[in-house]
N, C-alpha and C positions, 0 to 999 in steps of 0.2 A: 380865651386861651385856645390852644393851636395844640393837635397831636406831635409827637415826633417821634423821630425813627433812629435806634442808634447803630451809626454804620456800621459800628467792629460785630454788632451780632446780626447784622440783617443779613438772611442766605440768599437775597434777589428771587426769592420763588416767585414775587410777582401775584397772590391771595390779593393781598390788601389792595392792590393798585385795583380791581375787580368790586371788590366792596364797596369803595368811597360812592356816595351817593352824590358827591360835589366835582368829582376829577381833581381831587385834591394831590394827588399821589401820581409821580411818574420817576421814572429811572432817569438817575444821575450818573453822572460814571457806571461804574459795578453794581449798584445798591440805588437804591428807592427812596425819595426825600417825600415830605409835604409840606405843601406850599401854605404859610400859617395864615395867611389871609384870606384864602378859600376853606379850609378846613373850619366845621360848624362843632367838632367831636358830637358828628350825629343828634345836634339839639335836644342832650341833656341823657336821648338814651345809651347805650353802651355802646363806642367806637365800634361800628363794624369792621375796620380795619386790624384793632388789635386782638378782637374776638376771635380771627383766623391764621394770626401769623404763627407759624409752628416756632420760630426763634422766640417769639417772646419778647420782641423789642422794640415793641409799640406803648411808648406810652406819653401823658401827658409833658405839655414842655413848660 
């Protein structure tokens, strides 16, 4: 299973895209998606993606 990102509370700061260790994460429109195929959610240890989003709107899909 695959992180995701929910548009209405993502502020585009652009943390997470930084974090992904896969380049899982890049900007769509206004706001930041992850690609569920490349995303490992960090093979098992704590998403470093959702660990730094100051919105809070990282989580699993």
């Amino acid at each position: 299973m695959a992180m995701k990102i929910d548009a209405g509370s993502c502020s585009a700061c652009g943390a997470c895209e930084f974090e992904c260790p896969n380049a899982a994460i890049s900007m769509k429109g206004d706001v930041y998606v992850i690609k569920a195929s490349a995303c490992t959610e960090c093979d098992g240890d704590d998403p470093k993606c959702s660990a730094v989003c100051p919105s809070d709107c990282i989580s699993k899909a």
